[in-house]
C-alpha positions in Angstrom: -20.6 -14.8 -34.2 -21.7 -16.7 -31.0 -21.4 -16.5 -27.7 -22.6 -17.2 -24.3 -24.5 -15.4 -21.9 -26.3 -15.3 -18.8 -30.2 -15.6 -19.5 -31.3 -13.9 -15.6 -29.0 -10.4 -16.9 -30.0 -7.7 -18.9 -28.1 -5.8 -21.7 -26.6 -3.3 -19.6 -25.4 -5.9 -17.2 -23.1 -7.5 -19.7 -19.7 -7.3 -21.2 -19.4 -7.1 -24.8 -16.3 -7.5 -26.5 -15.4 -7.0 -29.9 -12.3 -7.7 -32.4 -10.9 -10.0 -35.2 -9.0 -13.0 -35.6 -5.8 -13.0 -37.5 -3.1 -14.5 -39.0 -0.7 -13.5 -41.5 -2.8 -10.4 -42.0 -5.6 -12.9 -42.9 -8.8 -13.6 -41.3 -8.9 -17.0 -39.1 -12.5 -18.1 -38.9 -11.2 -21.4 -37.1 -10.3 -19.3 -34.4 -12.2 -19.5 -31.3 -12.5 -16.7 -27.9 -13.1 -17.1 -24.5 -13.2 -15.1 -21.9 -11.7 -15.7 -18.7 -11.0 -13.5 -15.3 -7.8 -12.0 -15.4 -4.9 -14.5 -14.1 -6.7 -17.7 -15.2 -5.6 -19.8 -17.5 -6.8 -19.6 -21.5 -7.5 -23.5 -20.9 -9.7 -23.7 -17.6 -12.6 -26.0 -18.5 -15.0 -22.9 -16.8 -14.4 -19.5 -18.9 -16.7 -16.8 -18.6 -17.6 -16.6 -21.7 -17.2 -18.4 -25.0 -17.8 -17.7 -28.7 -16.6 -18.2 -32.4 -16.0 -16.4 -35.3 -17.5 -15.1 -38.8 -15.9 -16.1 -42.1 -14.1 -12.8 -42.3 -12.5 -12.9 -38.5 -14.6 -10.8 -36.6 -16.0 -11.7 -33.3 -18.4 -10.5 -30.1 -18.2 -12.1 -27.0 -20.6 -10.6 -24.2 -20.1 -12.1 -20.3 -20.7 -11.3 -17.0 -18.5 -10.7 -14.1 -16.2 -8.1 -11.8 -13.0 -7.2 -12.4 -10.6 -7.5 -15.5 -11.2 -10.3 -17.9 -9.1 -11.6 -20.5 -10.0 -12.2 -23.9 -8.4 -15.3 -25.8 -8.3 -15.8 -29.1 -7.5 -19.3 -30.4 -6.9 -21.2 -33.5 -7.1 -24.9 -34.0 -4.4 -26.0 -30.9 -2.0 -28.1 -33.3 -1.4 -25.4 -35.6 -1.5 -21.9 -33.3 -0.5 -20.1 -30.5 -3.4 -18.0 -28.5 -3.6 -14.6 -27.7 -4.3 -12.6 -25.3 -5.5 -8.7 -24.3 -7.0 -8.3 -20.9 -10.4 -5.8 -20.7 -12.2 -4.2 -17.8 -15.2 -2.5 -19.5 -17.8 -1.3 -17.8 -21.5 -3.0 -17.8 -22.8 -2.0 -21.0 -19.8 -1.0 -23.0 -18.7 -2.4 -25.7 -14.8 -2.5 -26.1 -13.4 -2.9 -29.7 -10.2 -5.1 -29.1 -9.3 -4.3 -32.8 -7.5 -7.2 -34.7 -6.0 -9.9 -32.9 -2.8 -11.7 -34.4 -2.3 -15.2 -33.8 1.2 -16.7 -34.2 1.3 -20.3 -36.5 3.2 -22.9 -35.3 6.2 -23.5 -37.2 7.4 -27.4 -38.2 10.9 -27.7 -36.7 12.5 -29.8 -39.3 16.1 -30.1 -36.9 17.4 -30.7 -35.0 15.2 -34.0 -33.9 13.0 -33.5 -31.1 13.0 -36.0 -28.1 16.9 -36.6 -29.2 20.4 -35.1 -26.8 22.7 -32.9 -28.1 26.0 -32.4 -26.8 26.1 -28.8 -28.0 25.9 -25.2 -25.9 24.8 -23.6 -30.1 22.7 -25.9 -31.9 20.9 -25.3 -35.0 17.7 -24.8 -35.8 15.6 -24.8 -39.5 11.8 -24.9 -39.6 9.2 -24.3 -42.6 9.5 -21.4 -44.0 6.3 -19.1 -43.8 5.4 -17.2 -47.1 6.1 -13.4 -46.7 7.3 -14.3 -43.3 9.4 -10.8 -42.3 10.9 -12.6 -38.5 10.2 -15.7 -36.5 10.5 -15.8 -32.8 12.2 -19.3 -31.2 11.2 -20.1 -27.4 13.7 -23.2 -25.8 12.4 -24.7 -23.2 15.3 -26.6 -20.5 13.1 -29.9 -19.9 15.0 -30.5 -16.9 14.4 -27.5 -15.1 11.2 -25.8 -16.4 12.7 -22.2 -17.3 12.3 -21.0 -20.9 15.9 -20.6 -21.9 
């Protein structure tokens, strides 16, 4: 469990953050957490913090900073969705975030992508997920930005 701090701050200075990556109800040690003031994106190229996770999930992340902060935790990009829970602990606290479900990506097997349909009611199949009890579909309209 790594992550990365300021050297000039003492213990009682920092954040710490705690919690585990899931998926499925399983641990996701590929996942990876960042830290990032709230409202900024989980892909900024200058997070706050950022750290990893053990072989059974579990993470700490300590940073410095004002304000809320949002804690990201991601698995490998081409097969998950991130999530998110925004913090605002104070100096010295540690804030157990509990466990953390990431969402899989699903393979859409139609229709095509990239191809027109001339239908308001298409239909959709995908790869079925093992002891999957819902799924959730987001459309996106290409043309005017808006998920639909």
């Amino acid at each position: 469990m790594q992550s990365s701090d300021s050297s000039d701050t003492t213990s009682s200075d920092l954040y710490r953050v705690t919690g585990r990556a899931m998926w499925n109800d399983q641990a996701l040690p590929s996942a990876s957490v960042i830290a990032v003031p709230e409202g900024s994106s989980h892909a900024t190229s200058n997070p706050a913090a950022t750290g990893s996770v053990d072989a059974d999930g579990y993470f700490t992340i300590s940073f410095t900073g004002t304000g809320p902060h949002t804690i990201w935790v991601k698995g490998p990009p081409d097969e998950y969705w991130g999530t998110g829970k925004t913090v605002e602990p104070d100096p010295g606290e540690t804030v157990d975030l509990g466990n953390m479900y990431v969402a899989k990506k699903m393979t859409v097997l139609s229709p095509t992508a990239g191809l027109t349909y001339a239908t308001l009611t298409p239909t959709y199949s995908w790869e079925a997920f093992p002891d999957a009890v819902d799924y959730r579909v987001a459309v996106w309209n290409t043309s005017t930005g808006p998920s639909t």
